[in-house]
N, C-alpha and C positions, 0 to 999 in steps of 0.2 A: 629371968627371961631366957639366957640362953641354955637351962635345965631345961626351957617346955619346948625349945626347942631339936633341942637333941632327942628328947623321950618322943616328941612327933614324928622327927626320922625314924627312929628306932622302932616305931610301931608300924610306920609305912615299909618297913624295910621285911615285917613277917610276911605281909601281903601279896600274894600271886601276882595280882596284878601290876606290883612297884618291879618285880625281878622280871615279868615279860616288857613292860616299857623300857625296860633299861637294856634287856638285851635287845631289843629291837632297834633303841636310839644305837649303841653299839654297833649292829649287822649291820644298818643301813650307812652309817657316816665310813664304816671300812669298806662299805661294800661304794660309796661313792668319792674317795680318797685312791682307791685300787680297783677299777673297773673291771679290769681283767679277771680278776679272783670273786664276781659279782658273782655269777652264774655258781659258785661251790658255797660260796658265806650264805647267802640267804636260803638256801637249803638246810642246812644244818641251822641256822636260827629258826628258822619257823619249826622245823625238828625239836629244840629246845624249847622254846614256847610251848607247842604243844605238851609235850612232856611235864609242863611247870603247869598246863593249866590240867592236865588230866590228872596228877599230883599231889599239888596242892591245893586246899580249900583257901579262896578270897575273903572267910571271914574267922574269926576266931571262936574256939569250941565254945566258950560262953556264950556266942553273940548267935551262933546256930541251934545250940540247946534252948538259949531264948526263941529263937523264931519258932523253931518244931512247938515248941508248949504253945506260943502266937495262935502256929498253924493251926493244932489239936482242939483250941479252945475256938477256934472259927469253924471247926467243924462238927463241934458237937452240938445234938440237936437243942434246940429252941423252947421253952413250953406256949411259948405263944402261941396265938391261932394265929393261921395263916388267911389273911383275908382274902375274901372270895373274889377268882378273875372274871372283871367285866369282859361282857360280849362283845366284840367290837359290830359298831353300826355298821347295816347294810347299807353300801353307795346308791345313790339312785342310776339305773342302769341309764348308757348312755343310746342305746340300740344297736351299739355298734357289735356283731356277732353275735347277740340274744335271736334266741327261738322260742318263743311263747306259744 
């Protein structure tokens, strides 16, 4: 139990998204522990974040190479026939702005 526990951290811990909440929980609890020094930490945090999200990829090569083949295989054509679009019904006019 605490092997699949660790390997769970360990996996959350590649994840862009585990390193931007964590420095977020970080900037925010210094930045409200030290008010004064608010105004320069959460500049440079969200500077960091971003940098983590433009960076890093939130999933791993396997699991992107898998979706792209996903993707590929959702977009290659079909041989089925595409069944024919119904007309939609003419409303019966109400008179309201008709010119006949």
């Amino acid at each position: 139990m605490k092997q699949i526990i660790i390997n769970y951290i360990l996996a959350r811990l590649k994840e862009a998204s585990t390193w931007r909440g964590i420095i977020m929980l970080i900037a925010g609890t210094w930045a409200t522990q030290h008010p004064e020094q608010a105004e320069a930490v959460i500049p440079i945090a969200l500077a960091i974040v971003g940098s983590i999200g433009a960076f890093m990829s939130d999933k791993s090569q396997r699991n992107v190479a898998q979706d792209s083949n996903d993707y590929q295989d959702s977009i290659k054509p079909s041989n089925k026939p595409t069944p024919p679009k119904e007309e939609p019904e003419e409303e019966p006019s109400s008179g309201w702005g008709d010119r006949s």
